[in-house]
C-alpha positions as CSV (number, residue, x, y, z in Angstrom):
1,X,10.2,-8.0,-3.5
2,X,12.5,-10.1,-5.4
3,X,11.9,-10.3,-8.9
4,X,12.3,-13.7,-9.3
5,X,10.3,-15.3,-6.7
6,X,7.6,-16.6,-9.0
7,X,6.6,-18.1,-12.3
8,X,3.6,-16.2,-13.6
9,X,1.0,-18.2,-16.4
10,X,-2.5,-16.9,-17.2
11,X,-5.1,-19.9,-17.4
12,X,-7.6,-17.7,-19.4
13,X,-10.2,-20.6,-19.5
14,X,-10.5,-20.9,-15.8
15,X,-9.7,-17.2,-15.1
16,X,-7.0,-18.0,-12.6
17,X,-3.6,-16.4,-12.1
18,X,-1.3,-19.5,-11.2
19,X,2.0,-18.5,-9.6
20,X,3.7,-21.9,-8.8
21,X,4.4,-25.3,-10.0
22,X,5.3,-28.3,-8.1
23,X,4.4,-32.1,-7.2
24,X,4.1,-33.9,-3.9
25,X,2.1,-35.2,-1.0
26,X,0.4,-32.3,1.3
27,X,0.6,-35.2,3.9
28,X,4.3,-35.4,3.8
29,X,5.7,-32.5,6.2
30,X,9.6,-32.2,5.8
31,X,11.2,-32.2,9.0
32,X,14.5,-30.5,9.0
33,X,17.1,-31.9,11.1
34,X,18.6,-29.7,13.3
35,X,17.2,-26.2,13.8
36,X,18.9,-23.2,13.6
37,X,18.8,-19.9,15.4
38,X,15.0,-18.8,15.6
39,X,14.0,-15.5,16.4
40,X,15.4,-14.2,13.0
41,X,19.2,-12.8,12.8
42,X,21.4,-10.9,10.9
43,X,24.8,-11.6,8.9
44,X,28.0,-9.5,9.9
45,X,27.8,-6.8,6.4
46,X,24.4,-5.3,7.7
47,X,26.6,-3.6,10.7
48,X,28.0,-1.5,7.7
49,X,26.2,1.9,6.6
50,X,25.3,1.4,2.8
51,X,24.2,4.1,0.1
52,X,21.3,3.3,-2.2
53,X,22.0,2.8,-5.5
54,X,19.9,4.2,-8.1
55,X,19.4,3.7,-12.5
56,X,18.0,6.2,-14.8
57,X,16.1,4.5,-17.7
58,X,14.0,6.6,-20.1
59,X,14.9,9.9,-17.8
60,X,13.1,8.0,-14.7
61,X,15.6,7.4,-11.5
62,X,14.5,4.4,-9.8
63,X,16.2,2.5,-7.1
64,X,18.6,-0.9,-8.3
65,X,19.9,-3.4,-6.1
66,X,24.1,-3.5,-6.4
67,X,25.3,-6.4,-8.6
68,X,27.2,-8.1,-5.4
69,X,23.9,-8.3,-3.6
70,X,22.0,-9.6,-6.4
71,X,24.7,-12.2,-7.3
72,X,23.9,-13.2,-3.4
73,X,20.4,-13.4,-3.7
74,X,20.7,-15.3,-7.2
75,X,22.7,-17.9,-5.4
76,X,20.7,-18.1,-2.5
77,X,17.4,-18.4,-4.6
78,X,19.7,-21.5,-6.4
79,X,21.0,-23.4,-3.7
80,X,17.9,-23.0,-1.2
81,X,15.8,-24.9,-3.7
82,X,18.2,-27.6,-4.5
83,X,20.0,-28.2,-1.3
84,X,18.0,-27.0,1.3
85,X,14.2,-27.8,-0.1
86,X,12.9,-28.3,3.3
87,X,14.1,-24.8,5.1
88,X,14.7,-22.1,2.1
89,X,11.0,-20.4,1.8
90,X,11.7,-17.6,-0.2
91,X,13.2,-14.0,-0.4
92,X,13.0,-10.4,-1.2
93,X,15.1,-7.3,-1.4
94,X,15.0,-3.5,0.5
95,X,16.8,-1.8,-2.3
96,X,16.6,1.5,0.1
97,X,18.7,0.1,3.1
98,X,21.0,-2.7,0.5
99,X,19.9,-5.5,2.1
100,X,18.5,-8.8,1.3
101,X,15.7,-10.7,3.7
102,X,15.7,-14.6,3.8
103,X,12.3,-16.6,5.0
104,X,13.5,-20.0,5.8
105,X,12.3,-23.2,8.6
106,X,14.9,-22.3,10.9
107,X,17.9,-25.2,9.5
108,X,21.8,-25.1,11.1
109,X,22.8,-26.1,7.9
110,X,21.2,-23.9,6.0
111,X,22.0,-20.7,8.3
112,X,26.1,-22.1,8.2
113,X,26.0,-21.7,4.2
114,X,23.9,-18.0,4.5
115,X,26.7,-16.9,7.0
116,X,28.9,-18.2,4.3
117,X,27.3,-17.1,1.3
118,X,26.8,-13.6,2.1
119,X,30.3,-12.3,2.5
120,X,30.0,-8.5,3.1
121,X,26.4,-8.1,2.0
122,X,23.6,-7.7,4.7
123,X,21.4,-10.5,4.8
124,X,18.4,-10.4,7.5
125,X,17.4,-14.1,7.9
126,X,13.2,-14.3,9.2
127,X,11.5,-17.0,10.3
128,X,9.1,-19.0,8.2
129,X,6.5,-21.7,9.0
130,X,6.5,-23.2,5.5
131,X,9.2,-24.0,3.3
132,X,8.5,-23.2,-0.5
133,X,8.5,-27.2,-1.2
134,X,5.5,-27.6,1.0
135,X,3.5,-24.8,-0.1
136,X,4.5,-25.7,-3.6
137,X,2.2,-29.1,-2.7
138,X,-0.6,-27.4,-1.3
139,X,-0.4,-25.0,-4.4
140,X,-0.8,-28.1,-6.8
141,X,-3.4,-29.6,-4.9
142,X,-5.9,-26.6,-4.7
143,X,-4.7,-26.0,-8.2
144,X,-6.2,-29.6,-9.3
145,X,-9.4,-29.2,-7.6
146,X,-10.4,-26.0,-9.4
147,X,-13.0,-27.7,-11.2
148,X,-14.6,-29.0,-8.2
149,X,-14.4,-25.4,-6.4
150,X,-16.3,-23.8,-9.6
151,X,-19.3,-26.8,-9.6
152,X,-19.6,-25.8,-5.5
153,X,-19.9,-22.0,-6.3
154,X,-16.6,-21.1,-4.7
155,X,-14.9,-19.6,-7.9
156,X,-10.6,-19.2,-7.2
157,X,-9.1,-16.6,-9.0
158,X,-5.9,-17.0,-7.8
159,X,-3.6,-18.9,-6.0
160,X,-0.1,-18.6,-5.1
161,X,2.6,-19.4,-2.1
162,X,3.6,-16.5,-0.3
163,X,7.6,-15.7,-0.3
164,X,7.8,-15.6,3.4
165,X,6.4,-19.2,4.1
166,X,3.0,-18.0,5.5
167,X,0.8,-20.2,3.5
168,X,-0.4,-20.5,-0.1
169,X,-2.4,-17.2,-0.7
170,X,-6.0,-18.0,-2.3
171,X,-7.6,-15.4,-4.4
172,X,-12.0,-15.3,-4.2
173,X,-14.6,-13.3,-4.2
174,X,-16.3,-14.9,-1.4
175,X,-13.7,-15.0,1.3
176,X,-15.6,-16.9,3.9
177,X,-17.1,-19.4,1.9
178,X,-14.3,-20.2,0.5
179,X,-12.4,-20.0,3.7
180,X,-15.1,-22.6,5.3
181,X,-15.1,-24.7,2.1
182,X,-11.5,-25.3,1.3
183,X,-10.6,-25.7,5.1
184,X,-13.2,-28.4,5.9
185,X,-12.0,-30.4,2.5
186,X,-8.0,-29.9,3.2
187,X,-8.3,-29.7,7.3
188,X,-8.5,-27.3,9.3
189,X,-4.6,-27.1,9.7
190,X,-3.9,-26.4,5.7
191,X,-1.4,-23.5,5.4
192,X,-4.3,-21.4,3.1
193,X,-4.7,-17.6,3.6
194,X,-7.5,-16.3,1.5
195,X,-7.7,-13.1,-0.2
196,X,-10.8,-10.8,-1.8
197,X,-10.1,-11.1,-5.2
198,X,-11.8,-10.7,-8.8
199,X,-11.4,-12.4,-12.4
200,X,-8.5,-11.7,-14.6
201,X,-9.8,-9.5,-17.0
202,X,-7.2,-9.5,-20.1
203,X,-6.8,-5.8,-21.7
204,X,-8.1,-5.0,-24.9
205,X,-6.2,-4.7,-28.3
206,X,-4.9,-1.0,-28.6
207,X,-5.9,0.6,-31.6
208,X,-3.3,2.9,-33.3
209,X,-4.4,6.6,-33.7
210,X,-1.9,6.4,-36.8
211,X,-3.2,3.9,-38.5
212,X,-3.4,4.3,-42.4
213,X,-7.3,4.5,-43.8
214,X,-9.0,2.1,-44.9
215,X,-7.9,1.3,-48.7
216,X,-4.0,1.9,-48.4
């Protein structure tokens, strides 16, 4: 998945992994103004056989995406967000077959600048139900009730929006009380998808095997 697709920040005192940021109103859903294909599609480079490319760091080989692609992605990341907040939804990369996949609400506009964007990379553009701005609000909303989901027993671990615009991915340990719980406060329509999860445990301070006795 792409590496950049969320902001990670440990919240120690509430034990909760929180992996995006963002105001607004849950009730406002962005309409986007004329759709585009739908059904997913594919831009013209991915008709073009590609060879994985691969780094060796610390004598491990491990796949790498090619600089043009990631330049791509890095500007398809950019833009989506600032000009196209209603459709882009996220992204990730398949670094074996060199090619890039875009979740978006399905936008003309927004599929005219991919077409243009991509040049001679392949970039398979998916369907998504959600665009990252919306799930961003649902995020901040379960994010701010925390408190209130800890007094009713329903303890959230995690939460985060999912790259592909699926929903906003809750983390518990008790999946259908929390499922019954949070969908009768938000509606029974709120983009949530919950998870079995458990607390964040942080790891321990190493202790060196070299370190000097006691006294020098």
């Amino acid at each position: 998945m792409y590496r950049d697709r969320f902001r990670i920040w440990p919240a120690l005192a509430l034990g909760v992994v929180v992996l995006i940021a963002a105001c607004g109103d849950p009730g406002d859903e962005a309409i986007v103004d004329s759709p585009g294909l739908t059904g997913g599609w594919s831009t013209a480079g991915c008709g073009v056989e590609r060879t994985p490319e691969h780094v060796t760091v610390g004598g491990v080989t491990m796949p790498s995406t090619p600089p043009k692609l990631d330049a791509v992605m890095n500007r398809i990341e950019e833009t989506g967000r600032a000009r196209f907040p209603d459709s882009y939804a996220g992204l990730e990369v398949d670094q074996q077959l060199v090619q890039a996949i875009v979740y978006r609400v399905p936008s003309a506009a927004f599929d005219d600048f991919l077409r243009e964007v991509a040049e001679d990379t392949c970039i398979l553009v998916r369907d998504a139900a959600h665009s990252a701005d919306a799930l961003a609000v649902w995020h901040d909303r379960v994010l701010a009730d925390l408190p209130y989901w800890s007094h009713q027993g329903v303890p959230i671990f995690s939460v985060g929006a999912r790259h592909d615009g699926s929903g906003v991915e809750i983390g518990t340990r008790d999946v259908a009380k929390a499922r019954t719980g949070l969908l009768a406060r938000y509606g029974s329509r709120a983009p949530l998808v919950f998870i079995p999860a458990d607390p964040v445990r942080p790891l321990p301070a190493p202790t060196s095997r070299i370190a000097p006795p006691p006294g020098i």
